[in-house]
ZAMARGU-4260 file (C-alpha; in steps of 0.2 Angstrom, whole numbers, plus 5000, padded with zeros to 4 digits):
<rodrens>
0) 4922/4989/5106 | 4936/4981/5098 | 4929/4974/5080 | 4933/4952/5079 | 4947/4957/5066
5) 4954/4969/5076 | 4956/4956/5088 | 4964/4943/5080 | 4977/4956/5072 | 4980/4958/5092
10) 4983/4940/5095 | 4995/4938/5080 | 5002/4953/5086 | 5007/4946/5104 | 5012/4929/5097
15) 5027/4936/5086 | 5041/4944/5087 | 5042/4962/5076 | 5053/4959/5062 | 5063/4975/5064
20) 5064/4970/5082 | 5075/4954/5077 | 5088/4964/5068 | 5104/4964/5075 | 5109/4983/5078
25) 5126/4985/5065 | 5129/4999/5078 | 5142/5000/5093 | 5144/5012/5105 | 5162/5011/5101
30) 5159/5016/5084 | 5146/5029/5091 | 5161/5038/5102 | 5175/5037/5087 | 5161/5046/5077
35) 5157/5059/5092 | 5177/5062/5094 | 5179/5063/5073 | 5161/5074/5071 | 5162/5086/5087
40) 5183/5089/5088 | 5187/5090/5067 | 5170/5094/5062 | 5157/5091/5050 | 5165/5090/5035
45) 5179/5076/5043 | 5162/5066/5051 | 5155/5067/5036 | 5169/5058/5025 | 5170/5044/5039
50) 5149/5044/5035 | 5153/5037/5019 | 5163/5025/5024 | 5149/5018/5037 | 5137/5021/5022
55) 5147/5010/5009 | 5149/4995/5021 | 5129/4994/5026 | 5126/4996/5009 | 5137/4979/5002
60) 5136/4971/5016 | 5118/4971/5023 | 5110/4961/5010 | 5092/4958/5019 | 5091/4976/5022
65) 5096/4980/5004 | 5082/4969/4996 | 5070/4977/5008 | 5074/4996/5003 | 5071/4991/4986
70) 5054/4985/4990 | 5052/5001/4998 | 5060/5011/4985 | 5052/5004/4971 | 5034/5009/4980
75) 5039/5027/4984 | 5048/5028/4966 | 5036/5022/4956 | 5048/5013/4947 | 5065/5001/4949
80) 5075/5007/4960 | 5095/5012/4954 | 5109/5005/4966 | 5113/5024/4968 | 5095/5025/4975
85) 5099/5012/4989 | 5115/5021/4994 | 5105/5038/4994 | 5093/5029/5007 | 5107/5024/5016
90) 5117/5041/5018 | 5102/5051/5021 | 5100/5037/5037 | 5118/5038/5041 | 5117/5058/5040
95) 5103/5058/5052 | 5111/5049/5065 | 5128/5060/5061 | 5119/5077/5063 | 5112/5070/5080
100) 5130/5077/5088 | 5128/5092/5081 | 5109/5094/5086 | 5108/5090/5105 | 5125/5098/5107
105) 5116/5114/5101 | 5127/5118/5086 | 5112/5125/5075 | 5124/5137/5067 | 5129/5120/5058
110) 5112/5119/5047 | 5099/5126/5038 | 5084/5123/5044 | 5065/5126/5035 | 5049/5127/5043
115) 5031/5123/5037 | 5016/5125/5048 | 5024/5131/5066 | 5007/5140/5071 | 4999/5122/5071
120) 5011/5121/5088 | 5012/5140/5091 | 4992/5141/5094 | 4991/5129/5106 | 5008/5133/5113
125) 4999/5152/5117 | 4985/5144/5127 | 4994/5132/5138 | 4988/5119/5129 | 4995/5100/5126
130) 4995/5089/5111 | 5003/5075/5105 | 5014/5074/5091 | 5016/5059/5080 | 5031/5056/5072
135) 5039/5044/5060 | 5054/5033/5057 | 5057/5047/5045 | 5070/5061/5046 | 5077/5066/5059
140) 5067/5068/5077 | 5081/5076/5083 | 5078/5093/5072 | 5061/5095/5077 | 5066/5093/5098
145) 5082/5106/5093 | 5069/5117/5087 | 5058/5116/5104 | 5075/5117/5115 | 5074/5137/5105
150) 5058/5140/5112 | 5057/5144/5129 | 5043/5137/5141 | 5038/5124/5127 | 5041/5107/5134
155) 5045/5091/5123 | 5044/5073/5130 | 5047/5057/5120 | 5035/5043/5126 | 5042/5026/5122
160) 5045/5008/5129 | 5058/5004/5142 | 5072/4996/5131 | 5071/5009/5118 | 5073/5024/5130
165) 5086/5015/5138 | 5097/5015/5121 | 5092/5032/5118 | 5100/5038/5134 | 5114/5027/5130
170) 5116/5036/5115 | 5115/5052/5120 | 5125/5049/5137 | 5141/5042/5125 | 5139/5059/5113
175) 5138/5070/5129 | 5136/5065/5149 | 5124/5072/5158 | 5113/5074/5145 | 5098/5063/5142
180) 5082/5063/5135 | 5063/5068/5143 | 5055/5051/5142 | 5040/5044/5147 | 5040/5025/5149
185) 5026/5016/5141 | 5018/4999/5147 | 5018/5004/5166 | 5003/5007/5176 | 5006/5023/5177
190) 5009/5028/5160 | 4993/5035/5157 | 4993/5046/5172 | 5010/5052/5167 | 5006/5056/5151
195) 4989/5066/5159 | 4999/5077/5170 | 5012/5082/5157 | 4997/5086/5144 | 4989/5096/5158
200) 5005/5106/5161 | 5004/5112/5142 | 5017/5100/5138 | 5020/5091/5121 | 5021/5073/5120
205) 5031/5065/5103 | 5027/5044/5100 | 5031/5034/5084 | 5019/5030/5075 | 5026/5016/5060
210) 5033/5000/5069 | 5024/4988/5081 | 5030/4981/5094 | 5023/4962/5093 | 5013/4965/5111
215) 5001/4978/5103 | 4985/4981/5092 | 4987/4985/5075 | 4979/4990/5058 | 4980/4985/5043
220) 4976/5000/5031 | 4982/5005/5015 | 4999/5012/5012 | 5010/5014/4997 | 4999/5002/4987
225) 4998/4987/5001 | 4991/4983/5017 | 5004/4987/5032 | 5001/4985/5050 | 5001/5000/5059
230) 5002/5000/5079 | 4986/5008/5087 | 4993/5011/5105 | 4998/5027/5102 | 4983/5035/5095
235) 4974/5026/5108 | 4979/5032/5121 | 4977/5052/5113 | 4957/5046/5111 | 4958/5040/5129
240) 4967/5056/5137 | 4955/5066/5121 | 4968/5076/5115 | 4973/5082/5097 | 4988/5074/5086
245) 4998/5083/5077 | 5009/5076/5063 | 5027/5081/5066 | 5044/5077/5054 | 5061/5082/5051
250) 5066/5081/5033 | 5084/5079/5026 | 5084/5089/5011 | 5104/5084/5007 | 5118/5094/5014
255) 5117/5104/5029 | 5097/5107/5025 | 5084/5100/5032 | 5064/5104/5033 | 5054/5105/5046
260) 5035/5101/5045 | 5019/5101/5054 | 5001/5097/5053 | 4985/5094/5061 | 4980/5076/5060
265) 4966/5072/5072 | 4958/5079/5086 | 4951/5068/5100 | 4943/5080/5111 | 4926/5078/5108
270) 4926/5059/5106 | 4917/5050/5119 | 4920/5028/5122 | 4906/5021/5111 | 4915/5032/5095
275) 4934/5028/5099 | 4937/5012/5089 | 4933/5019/5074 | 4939/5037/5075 | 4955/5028/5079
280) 4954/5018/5062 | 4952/5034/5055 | 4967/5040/5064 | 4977/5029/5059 | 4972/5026/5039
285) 4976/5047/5039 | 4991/5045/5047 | 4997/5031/5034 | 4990/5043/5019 | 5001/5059/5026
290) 5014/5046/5030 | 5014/5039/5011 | 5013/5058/5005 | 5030/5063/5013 | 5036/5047/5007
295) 5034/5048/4990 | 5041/5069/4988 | 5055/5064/5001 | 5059/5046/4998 | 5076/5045/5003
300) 5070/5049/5022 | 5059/5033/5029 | 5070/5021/5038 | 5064/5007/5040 | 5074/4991/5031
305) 5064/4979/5034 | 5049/4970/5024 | 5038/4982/5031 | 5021/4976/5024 | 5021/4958/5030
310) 5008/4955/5041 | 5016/4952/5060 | 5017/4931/5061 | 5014/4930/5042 | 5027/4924/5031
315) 5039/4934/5022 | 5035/4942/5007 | 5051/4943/4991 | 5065/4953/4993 | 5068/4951/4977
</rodrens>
């Protein structure tokens, strides 16, 4: 049963429009495809001089975003951010997105990449079994699917909405055609029975975990010091189909290094109907604490520049 303030967190919810979602995107594809010609036919090191060019111009002129990060920043610092902070943020974003080329292109001889807690999908990998794995606006995605593309048999699908894994695709269709992403669309009617099947088959299913969406629950738990709102589909619909969660994210470490980490962070399988609502709470308040954890030793790798803790349909919080 969904508690009263549960409800009108869904209502307020549905009436707005996310605030991240109102952004306009400062990305083209055109400048997507001068980046893949620079990247993939000078190399890294050319991309990578172009990258501070992008990261530069976001950072002088995207004042919003700026005042944002520093709200961010301040939390995850424990103190007042340094412009060179902000620009840190920035590149590390712009370096994700970069190494993306490399990454589905299968260039792993470009990086350096560690790994912490590999038997939390290995085990269940060995026994045919499917979980979900909940990721961040954090990293880099992209790392932790290049690792899966090593493995062979394990099978990695992203679930998202319509619109997002229609940009995705974009995305990857302008860095190299014929190649798009294993998606399962979210918000039809047969979502959930996709979803089932593909956990059956032993496959692993990566969501998002950090932004709403405006049509969906949400909870506000504790995080970096403040209340945030946190979507509940996704771990929903792991108490539904009662399957584990496992916390995935792909640290940029600076460089060509980045760190790859799992860990257990709930398990659903023995959770009947009349306990769901509340082991989801506690889904999600675990998932904002590990969240905050890798936020706080790794702050230059969340990406979200937007006022994050407003509550959706409040009003804005400073920027100052």
């Amino acid at each position: 049963m969904v508690t009263d303030h549960a409800k009108d967190r869904a209502g307020a919810g549905a009436r707005a429009r996310p605030e991240w979602a109102a952004h306009r995107e400062r990305g083209t594809m055109t400048m997507l495809r001068v980046m893949t010609f620079i990247s993939l036919r000078l190399g890294r090191p050319a991309g990578r001089v172009v990258l501070h060019g992008i990261a530069a111009y976001f950072f002088l002129f995207a004042p919003t975003a700026r005042g944002h990060m520093r709200g961010y920043l301040r939390r995850a610092l424990g103190r007042e951010p340094r412009a060179g902070d902000r620009y840190r943020l920035i590149l590390s974003f712009a370096a994700t997105i970069h190494d993306r080329l490399y990454l589905i292109t299968d260039r792993f001889d470009e990086f350096e990449i560690s790994l912490h807690g590999a038997e939390v999908v290995g085990s269940r990998f060995a026994r045919g079994e499917g979980a979900f794995l909940m990721g961040a606006h954090m990293g880099s995605f992209e790392v932790t699917r290049a690792l899966g593309r090593r493995q062979p048999g394990l099978q990695v699908a992203m679930a998202m909405y319509e619109d997002n894994a229609r940009k995705v695709n974009a995305m990857m269709l302008a860095v190299s055609p014929g190649l798009a992403l294993d998606i399962v669309p979210l918000g039809t009617t047969g979502s959930m029975l996709e979803l089932r099947a593909r956990l059956d088959a032993g496959a692993f299913i990566g969501m998002l975990g950090d932004r709403t969406f405006g049509i969906e629950r949400y909870e506000r738990v504790p995080f970096l010091g403040a209340l945030a709102s946190f979507p509940t589909s996704a771990m929903r619909a792991a108490a539904i189909l009662q399957r584990p969660v496992i916390f995935m994210v792909g640290l940029y470490r600076g460089g060509n290094r980045y760190h790859v980490a799992f860990e257990e962070l709930a398990d659903f399988t023995a959770t009947g109907v009349p306990e769901r609502e509340q082991a989801v709470r506690v889904a999600i308040e675990r998932y904002a604490a590990v969240l905050e954890r890798y936020c706080r030793s790794d702050p230059y790798n969340w990406f979200n520049f937007y006022d994050f803790w407003r509550e959706p349909g409040g009003p804005a919080a400073s920027r100052r």
